[in-house]
N, CA, C and O atoms as a CHARMM CRD file, in Angstrom:
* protein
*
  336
    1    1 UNK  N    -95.88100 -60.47300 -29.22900 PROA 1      0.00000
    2    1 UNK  CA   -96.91000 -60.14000 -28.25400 PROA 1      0.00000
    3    1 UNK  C    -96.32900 -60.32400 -26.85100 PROA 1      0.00000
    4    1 UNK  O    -95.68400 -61.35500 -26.65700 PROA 1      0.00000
    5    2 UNK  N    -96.49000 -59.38500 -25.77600 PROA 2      0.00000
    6    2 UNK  CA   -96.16000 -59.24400 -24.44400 PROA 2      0.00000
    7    2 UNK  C    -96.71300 -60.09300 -23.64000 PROA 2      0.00000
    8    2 UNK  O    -97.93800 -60.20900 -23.69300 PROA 2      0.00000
    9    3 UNK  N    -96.09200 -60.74000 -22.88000 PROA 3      0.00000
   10    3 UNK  CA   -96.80800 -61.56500 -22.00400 PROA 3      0.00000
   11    3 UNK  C    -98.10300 -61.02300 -21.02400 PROA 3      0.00000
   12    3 UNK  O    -98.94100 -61.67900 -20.40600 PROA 3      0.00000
   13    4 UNK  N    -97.91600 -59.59500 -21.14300 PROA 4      0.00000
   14    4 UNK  CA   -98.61900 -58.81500 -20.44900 PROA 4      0.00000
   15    4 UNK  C   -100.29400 -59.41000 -21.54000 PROA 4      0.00000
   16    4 UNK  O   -101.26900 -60.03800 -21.12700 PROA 4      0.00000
   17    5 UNK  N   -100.07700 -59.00900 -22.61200 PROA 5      0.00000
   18    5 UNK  CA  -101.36600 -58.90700 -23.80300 PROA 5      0.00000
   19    5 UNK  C   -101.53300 -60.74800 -23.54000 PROA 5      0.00000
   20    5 UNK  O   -102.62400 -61.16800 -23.15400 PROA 5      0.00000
   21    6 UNK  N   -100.58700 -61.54800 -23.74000 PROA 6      0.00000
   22    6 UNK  CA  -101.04600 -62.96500 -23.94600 PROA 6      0.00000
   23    6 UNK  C   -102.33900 -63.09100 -22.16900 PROA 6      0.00000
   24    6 UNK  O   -103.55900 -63.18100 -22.03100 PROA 6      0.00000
   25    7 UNK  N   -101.24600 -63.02800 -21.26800 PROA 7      0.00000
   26    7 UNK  CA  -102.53300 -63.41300 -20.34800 PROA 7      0.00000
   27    7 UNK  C   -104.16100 -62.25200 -20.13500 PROA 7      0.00000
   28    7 UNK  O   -105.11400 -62.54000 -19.41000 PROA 7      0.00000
   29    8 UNK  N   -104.05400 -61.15500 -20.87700 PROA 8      0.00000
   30    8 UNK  CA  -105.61600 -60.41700 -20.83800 PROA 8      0.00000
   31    8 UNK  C   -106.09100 -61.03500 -22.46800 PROA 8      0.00000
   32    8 UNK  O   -107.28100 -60.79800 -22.67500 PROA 8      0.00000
   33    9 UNK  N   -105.42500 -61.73600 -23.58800 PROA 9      0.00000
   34    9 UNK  CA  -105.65200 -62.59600 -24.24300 PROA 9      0.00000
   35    9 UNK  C   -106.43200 -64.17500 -23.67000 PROA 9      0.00000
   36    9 UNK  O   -107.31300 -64.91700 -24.10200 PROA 9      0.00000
   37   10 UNK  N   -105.75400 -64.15100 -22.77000 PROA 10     0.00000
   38   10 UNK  CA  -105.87700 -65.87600 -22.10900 PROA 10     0.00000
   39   10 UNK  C   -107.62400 -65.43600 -21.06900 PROA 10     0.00000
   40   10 UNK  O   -108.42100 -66.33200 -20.79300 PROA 10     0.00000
   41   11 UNK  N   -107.81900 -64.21500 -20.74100 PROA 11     0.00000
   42   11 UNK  CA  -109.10200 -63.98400 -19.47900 PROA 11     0.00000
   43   11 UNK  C   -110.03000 -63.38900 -21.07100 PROA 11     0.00000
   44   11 UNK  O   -111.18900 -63.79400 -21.14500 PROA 11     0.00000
   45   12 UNK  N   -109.67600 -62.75900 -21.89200 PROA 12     0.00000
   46   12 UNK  CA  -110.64200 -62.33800 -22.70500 PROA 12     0.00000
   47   12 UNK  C   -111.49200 -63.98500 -23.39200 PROA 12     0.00000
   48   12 UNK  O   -112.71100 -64.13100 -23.48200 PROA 12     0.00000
   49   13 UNK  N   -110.82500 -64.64500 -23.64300 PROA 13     0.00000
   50   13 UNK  CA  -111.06700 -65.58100 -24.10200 PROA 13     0.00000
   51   13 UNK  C   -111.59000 -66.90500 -22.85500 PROA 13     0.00000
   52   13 UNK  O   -111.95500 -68.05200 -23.10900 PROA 13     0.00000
   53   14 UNK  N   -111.55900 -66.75600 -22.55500 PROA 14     0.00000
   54   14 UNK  CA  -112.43700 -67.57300 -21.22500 PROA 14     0.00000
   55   14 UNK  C   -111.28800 -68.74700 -20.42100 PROA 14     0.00000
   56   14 UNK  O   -111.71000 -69.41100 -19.47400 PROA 14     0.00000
   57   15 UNK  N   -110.04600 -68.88600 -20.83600 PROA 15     0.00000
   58   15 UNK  CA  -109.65200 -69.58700 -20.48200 PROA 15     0.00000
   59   15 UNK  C   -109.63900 -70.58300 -19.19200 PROA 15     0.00000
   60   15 UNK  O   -109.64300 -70.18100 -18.02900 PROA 15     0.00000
   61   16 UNK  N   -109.62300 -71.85400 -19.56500 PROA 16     0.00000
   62   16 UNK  CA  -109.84800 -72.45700 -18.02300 PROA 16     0.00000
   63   16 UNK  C   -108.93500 -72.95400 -17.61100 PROA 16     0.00000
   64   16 UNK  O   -109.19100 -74.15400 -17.51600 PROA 16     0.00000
   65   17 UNK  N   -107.90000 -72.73600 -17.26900 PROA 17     0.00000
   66   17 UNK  CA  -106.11900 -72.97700 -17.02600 PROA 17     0.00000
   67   17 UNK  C   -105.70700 -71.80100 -16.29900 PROA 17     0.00000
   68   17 UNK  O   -104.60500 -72.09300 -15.83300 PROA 17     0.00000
   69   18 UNK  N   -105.99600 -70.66900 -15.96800 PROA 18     0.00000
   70   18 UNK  CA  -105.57300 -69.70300 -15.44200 PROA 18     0.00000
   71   18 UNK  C   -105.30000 -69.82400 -13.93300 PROA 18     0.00000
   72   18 UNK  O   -106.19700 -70.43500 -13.35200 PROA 18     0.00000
   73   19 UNK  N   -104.77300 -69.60200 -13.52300 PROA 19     0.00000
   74   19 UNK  CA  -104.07000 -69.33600 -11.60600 PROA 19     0.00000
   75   19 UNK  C   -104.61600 -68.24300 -11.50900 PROA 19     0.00000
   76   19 UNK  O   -104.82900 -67.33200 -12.30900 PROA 19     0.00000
   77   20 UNK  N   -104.99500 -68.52800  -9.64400 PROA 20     0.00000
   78   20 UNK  CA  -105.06500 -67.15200  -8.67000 PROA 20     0.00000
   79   20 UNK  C   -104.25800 -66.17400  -9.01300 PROA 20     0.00000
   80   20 UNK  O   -104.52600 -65.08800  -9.52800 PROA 20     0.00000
   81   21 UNK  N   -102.93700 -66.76800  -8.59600 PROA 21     0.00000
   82   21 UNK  CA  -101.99900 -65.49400  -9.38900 PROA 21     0.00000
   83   21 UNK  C   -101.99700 -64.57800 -10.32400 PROA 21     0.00000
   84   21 UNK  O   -101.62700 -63.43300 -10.06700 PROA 21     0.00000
   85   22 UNK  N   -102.45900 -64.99100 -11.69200 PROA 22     0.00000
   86   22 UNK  CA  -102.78900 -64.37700 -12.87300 PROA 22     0.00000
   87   22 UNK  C   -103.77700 -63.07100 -12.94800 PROA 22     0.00000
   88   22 UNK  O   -103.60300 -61.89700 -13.27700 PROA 22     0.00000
   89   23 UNK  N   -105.23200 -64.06400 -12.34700 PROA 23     0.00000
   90   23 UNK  CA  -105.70900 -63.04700 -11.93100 PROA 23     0.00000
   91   23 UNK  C   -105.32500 -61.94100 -10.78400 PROA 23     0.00000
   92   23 UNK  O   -105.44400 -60.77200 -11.15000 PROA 23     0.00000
   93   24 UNK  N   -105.06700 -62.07000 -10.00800 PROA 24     0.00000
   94   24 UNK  CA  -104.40300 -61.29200  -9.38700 PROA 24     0.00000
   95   24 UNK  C   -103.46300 -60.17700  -9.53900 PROA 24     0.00000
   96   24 UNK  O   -103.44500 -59.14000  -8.87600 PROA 24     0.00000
   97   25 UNK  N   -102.54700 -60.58200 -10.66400 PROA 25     0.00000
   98   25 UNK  CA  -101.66100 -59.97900 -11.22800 PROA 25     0.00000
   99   25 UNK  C   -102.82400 -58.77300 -11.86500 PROA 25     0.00000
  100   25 UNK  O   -102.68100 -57.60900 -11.48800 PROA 25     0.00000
  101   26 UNK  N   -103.82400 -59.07700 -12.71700 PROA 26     0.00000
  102   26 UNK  CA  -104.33300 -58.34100 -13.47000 PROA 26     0.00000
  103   26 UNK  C   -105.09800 -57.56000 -12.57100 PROA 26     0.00000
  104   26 UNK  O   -105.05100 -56.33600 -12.68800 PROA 26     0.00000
  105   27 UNK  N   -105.90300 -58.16100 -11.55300 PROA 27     0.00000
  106   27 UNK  CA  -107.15000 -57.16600 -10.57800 PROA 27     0.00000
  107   27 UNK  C   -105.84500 -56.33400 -10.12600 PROA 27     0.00000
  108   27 UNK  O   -105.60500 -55.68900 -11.14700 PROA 27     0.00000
  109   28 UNK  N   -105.24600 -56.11800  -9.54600 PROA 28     0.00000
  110   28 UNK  CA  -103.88000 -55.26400  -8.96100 PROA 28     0.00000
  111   28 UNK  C   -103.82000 -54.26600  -9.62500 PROA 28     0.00000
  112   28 UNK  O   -104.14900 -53.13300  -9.27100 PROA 28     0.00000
  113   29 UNK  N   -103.19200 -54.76200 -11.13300 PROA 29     0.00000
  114   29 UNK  CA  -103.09600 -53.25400 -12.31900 PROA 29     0.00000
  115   29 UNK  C   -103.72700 -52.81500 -12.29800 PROA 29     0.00000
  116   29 UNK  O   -103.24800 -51.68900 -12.15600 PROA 29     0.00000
  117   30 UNK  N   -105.13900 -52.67400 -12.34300 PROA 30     0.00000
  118   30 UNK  CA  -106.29500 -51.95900 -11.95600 PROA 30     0.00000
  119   30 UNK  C   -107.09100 -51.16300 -10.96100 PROA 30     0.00000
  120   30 UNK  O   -108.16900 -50.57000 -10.94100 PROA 30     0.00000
  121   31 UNK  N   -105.97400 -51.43600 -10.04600 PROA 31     0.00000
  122   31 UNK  CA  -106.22700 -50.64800  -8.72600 PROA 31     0.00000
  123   31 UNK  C   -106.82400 -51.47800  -7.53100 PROA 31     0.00000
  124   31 UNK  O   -107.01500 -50.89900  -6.46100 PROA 31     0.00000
  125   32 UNK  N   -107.18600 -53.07300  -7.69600 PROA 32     0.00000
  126   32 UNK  CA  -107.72700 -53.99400  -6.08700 PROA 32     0.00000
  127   32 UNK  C   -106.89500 -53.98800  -5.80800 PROA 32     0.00000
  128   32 UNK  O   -105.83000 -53.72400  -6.36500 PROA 32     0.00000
  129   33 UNK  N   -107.25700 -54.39700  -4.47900 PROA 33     0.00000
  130   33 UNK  CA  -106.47800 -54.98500  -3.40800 PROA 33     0.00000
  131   33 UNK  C   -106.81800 -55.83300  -3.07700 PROA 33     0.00000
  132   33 UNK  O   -108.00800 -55.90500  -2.77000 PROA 33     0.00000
  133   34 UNK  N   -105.89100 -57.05700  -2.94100 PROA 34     0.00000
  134   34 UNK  CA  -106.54000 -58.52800  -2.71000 PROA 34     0.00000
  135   34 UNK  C   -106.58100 -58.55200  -0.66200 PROA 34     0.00000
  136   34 UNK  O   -105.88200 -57.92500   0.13400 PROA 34     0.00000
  137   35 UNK  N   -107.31000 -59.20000  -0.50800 PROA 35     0.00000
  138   35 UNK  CA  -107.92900 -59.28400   0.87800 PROA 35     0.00000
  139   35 UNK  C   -107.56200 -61.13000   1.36500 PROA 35     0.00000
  140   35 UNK  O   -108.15100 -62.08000   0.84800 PROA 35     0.00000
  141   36 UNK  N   -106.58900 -61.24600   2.33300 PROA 36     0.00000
  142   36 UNK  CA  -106.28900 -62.94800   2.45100 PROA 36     0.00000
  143   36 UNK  C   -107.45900 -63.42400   3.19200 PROA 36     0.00000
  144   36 UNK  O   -108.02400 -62.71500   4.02500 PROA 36     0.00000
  145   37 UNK  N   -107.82900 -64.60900   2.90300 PROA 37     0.00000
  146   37 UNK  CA  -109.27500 -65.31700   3.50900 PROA 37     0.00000
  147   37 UNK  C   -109.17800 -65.36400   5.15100 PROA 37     0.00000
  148   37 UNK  O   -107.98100 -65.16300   5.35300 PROA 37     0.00000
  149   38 UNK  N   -109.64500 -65.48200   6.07800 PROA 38     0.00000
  150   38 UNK  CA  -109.27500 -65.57200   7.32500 PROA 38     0.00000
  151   38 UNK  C   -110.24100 -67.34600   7.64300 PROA 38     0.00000
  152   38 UNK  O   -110.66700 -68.02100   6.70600 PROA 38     0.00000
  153   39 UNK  N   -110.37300 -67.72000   9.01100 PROA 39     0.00000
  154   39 UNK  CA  -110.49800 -68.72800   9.65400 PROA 39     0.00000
  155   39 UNK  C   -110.58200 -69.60100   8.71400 PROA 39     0.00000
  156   39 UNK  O   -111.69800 -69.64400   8.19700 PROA 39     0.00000
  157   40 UNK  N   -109.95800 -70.18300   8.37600 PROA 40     0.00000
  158   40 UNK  CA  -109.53400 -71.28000   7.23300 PROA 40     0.00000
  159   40 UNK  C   -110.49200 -71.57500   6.20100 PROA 40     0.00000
  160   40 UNK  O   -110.99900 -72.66100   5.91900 PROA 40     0.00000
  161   41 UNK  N   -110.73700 -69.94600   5.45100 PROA 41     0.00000
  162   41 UNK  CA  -111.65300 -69.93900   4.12500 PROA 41     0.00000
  163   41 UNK  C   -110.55500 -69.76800   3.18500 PROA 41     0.00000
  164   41 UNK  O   -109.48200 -69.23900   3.47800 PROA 41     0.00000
  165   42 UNK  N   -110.84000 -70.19900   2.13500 PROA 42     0.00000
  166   42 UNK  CA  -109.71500 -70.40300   1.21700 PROA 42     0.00000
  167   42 UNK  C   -110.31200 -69.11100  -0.50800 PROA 42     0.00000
  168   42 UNK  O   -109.77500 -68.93700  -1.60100 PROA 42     0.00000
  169   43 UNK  N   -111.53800 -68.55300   0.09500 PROA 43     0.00000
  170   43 UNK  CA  -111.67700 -67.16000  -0.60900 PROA 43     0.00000
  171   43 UNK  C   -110.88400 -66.25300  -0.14800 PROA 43     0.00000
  172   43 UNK  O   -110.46500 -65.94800   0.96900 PROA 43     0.00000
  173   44 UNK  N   -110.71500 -65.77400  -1.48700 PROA 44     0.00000
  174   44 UNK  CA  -109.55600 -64.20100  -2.01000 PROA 44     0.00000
  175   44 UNK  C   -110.62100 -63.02200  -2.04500 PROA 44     0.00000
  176   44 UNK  O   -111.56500 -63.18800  -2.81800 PROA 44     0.00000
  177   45 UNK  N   -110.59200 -62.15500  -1.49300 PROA 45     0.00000
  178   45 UNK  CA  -111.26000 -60.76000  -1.83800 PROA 45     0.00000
  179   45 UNK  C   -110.61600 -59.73000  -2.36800 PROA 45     0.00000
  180   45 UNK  O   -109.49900 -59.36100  -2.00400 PROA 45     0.00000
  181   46 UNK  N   -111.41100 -59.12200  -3.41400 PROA 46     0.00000
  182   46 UNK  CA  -110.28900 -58.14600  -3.78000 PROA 46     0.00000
  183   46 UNK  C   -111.25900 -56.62600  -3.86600 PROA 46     0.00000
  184   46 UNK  O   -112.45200 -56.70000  -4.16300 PROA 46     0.00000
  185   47 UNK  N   -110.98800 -56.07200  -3.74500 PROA 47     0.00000
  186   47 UNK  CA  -111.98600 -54.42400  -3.63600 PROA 47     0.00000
  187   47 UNK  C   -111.12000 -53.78300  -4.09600 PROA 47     0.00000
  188   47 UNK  O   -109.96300 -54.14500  -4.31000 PROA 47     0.00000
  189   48 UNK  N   -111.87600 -52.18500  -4.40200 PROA 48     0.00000
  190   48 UNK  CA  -111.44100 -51.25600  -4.75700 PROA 48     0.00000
  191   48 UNK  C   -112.39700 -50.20800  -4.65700 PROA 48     0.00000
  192   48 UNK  O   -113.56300 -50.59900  -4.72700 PROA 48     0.00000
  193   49 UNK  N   -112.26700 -49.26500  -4.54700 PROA 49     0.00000
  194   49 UNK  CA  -113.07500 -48.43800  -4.21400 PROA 49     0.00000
  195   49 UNK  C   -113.91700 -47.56200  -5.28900 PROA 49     0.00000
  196   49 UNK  O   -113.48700 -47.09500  -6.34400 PROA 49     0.00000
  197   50 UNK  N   -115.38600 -47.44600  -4.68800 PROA 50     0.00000
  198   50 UNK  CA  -116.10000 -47.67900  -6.08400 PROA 50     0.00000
  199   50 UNK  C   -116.56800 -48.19100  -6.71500 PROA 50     0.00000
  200   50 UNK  O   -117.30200 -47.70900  -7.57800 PROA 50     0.00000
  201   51 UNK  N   -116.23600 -49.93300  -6.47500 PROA 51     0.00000
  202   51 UNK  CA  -116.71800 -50.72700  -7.64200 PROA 51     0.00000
  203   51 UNK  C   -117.00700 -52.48800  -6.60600 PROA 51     0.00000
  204   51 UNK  O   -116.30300 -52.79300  -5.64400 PROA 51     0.00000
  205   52 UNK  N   -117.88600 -53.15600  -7.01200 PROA 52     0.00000
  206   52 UNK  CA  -118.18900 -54.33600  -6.29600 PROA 52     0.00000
  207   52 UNK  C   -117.01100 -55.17800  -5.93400 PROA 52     0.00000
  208   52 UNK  O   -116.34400 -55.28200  -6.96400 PROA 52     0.00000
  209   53 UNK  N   -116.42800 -55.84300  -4.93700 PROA 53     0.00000
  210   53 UNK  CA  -115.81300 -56.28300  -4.41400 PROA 53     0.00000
  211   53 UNK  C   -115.95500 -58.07300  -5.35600 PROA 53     0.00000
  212   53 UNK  O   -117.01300 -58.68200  -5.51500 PROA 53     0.00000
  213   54 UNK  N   -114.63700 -58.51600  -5.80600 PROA 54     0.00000
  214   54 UNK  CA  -114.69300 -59.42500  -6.43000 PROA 54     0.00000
  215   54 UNK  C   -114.28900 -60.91400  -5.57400 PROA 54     0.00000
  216   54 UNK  O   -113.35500 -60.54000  -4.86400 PROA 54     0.00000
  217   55 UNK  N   -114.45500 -62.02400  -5.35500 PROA 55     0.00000
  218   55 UNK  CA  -114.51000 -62.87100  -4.16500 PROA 55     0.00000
  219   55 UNK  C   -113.74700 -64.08100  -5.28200 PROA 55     0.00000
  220   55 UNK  O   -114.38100 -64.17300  -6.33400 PROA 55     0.00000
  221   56 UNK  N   -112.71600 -64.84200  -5.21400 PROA 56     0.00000
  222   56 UNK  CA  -112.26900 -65.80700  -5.84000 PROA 56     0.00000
  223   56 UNK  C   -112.18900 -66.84500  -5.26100 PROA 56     0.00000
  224   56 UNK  O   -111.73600 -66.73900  -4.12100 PROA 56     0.00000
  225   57 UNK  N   -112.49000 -67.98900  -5.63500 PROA 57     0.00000
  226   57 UNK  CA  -111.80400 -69.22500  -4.22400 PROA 57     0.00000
  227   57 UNK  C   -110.72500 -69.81100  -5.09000 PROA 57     0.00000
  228   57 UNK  O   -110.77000 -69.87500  -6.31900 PROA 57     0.00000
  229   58 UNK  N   -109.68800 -70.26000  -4.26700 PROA 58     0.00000
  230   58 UNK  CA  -107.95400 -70.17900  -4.96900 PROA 58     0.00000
  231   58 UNK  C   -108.21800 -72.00300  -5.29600 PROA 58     0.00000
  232   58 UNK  O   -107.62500 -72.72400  -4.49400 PROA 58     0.00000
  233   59 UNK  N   -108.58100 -72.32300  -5.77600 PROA 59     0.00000
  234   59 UNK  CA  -109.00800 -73.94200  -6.36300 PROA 59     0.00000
  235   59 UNK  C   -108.94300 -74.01600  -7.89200 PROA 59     0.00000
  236   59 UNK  O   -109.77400 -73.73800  -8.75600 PROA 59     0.00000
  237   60 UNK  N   -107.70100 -74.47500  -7.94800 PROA 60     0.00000
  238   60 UNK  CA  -107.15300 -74.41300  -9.64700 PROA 60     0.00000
  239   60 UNK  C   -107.72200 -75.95000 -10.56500 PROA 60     0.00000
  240   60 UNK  O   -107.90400 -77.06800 -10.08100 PROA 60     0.00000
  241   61 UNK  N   -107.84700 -75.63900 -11.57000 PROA 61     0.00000
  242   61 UNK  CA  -108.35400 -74.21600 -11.72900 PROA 61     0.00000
  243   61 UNK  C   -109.50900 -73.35900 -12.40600 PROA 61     0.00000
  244   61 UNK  O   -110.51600 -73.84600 -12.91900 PROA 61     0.00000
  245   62 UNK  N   -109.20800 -72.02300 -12.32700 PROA 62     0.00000
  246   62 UNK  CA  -110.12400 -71.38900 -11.90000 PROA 62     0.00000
  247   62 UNK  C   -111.58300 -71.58500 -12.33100 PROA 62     0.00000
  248   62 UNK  O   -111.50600 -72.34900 -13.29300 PROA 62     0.00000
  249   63 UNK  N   -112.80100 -71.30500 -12.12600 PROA 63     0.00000
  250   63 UNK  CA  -113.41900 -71.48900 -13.32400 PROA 63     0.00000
  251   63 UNK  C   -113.88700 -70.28300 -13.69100 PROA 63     0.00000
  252   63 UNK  O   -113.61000 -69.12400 -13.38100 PROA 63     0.00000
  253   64 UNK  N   -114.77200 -70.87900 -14.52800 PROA 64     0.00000
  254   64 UNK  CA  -115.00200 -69.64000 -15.77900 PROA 64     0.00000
  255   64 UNK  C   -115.65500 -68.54900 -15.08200 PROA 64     0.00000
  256   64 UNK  O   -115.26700 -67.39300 -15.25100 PROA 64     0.00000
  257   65 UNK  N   -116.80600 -68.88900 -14.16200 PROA 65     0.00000
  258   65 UNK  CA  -117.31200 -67.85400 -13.64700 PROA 65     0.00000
  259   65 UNK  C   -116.75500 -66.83000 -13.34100 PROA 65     0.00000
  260   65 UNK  O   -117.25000 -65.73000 -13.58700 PROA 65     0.00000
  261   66 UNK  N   -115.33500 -67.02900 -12.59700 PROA 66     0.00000
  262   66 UNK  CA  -114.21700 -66.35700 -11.68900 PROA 66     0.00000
  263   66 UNK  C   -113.85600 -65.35000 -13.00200 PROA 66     0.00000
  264   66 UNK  O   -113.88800 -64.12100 -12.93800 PROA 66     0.00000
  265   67 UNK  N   -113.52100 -66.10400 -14.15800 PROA 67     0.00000
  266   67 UNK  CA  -112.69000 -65.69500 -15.29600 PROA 67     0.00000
  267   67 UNK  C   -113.61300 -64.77900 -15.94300 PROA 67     0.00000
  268   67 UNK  O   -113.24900 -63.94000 -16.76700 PROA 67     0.00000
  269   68 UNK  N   -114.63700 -64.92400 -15.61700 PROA 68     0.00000
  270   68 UNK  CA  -115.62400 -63.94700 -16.73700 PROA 68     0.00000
  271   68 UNK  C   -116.10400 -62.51800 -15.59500 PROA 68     0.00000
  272   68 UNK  O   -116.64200 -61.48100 -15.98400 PROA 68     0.00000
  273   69 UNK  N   -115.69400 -62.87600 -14.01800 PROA 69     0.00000
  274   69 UNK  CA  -115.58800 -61.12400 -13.30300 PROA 69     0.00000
  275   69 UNK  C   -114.88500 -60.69600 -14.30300 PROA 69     0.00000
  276   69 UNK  O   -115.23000 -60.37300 -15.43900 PROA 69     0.00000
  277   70 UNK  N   -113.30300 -60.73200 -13.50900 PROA 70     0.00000
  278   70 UNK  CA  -112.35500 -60.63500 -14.11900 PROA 70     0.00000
  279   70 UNK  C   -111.83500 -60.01700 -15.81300 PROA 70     0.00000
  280   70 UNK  O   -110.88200 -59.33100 -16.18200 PROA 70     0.00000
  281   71 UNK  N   -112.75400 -60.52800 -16.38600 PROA 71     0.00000
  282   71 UNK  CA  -112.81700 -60.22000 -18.11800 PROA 71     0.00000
  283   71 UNK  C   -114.02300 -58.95600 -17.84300 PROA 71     0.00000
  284   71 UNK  O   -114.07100 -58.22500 -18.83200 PROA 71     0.00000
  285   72 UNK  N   -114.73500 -58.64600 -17.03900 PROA 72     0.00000
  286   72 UNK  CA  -115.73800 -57.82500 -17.37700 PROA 72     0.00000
  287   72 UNK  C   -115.05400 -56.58900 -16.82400 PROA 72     0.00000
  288   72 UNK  O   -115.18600 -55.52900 -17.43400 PROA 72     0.00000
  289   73 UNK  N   -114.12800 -56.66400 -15.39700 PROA 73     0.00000
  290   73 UNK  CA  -113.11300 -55.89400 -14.71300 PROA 73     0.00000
  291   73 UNK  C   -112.12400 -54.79900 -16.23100 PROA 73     0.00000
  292   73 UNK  O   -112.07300 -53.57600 -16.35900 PROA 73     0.00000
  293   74 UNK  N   -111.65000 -55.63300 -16.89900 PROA 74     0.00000
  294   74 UNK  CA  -110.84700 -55.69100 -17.64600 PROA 74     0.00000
  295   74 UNK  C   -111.60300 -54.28300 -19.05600 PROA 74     0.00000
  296   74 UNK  O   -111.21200 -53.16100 -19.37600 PROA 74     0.00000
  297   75 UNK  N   -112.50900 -54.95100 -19.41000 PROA 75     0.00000
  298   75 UNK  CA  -113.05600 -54.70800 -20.15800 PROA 75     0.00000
  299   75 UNK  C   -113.81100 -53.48300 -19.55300 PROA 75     0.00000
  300   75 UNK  O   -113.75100 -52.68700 -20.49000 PROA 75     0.00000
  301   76 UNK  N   -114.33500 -52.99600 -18.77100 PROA 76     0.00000
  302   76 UNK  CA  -114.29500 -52.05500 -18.12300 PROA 76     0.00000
  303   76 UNK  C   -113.26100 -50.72200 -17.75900 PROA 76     0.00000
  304   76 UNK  O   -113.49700 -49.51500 -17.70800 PROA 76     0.00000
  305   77 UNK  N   -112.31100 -51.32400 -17.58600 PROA 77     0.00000
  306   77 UNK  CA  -110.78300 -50.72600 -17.80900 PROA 77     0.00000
  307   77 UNK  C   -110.72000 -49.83600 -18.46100 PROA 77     0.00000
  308   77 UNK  O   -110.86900 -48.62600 -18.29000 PROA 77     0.00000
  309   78 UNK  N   -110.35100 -50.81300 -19.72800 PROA 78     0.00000
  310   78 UNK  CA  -110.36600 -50.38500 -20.93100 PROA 78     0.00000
  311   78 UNK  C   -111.24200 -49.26600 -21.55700 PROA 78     0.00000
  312   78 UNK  O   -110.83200 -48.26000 -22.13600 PROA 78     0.00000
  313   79 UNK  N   -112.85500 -49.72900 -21.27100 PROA 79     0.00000
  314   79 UNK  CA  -113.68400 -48.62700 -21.76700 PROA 79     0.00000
  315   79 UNK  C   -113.73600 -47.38700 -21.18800 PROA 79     0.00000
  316   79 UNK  O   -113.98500 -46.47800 -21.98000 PROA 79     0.00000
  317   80 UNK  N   -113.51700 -46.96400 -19.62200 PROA 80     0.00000
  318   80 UNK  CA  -112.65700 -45.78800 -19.38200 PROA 80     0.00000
  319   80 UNK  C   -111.84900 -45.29800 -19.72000 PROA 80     0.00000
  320   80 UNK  O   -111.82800 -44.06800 -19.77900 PROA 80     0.00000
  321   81 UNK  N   -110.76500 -46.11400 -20.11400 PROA 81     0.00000
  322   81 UNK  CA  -109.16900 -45.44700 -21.07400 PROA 81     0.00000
  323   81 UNK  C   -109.47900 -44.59900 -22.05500 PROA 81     0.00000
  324   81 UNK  O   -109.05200 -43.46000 -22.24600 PROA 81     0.00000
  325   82 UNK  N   -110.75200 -45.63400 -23.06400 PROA 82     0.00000
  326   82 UNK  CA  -110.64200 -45.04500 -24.61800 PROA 82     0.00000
  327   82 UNK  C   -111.55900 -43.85400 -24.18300 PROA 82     0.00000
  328   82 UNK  O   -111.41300 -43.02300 -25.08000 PROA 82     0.00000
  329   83 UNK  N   -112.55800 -43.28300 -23.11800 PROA 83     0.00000
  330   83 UNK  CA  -113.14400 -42.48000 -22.81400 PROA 83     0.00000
  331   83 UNK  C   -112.70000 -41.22700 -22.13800 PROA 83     0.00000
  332   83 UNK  O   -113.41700 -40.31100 -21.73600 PROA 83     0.00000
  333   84 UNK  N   -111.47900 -41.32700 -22.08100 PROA 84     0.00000
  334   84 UNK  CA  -110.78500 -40.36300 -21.46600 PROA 84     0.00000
  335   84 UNK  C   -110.15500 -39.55000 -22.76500 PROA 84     0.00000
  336   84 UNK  O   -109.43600 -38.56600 -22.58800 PROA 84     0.00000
C-alpha cells in the first residue's frame, strides 16, 4: 500500500495523530489553496473555487472535527471520479 492510500486511510478513519501538513498535502491534490493566517492567527484557510472554504487551526494535533472536513473533501472527490 502507497503511502499516498495509507494517509487517505489514516483521514478516512478519523485519525487523531495527523499534521497540518498531511492535510494539506491532501486539500492541495484536490485543487485548494491554502491561505497563511495573518495578524498572529494561527488559522490555515484553504478554498477552492466552488466549494466552502475549509479553516484549520495548525495545533497538533489535529482534531477530529478538522479530520472529518477533510474526509468529507475526500470523499467527495472521489464520488465525482466514479461519476465521470
Amino acid at each position: 500500500m502507497s503511502k499516498w492510500d495509507k494517509l487517505l486511510d489514516r483521514i478516512s478513519s478519523l485519525s487523531n495523530d495527523l499534521r497540518l501538513e498531511e492535510l494539506r498535502k491532501v486539500l492541495e491534490s484536490y485543487g485548494y489553496v491554502m491561505h497563511q493566517p495573518g495578524g498572529g492567527s494561527s488559522h490555515y484557510t484553504f478554498r477552492k473555487d466552488g466549494c466552502n472554504p475549509i479553516t484549520i487551526p495548525k495545533h497538533e494535533p489535529i482534531k477530529k472535527v478538522y479530520v472529518r472536513m477533510v474526509k468529507e473533501v475526500v470523499e467527495s472527490e472521489v464520488d465525482s471520479d466514479d461519476s465521470e
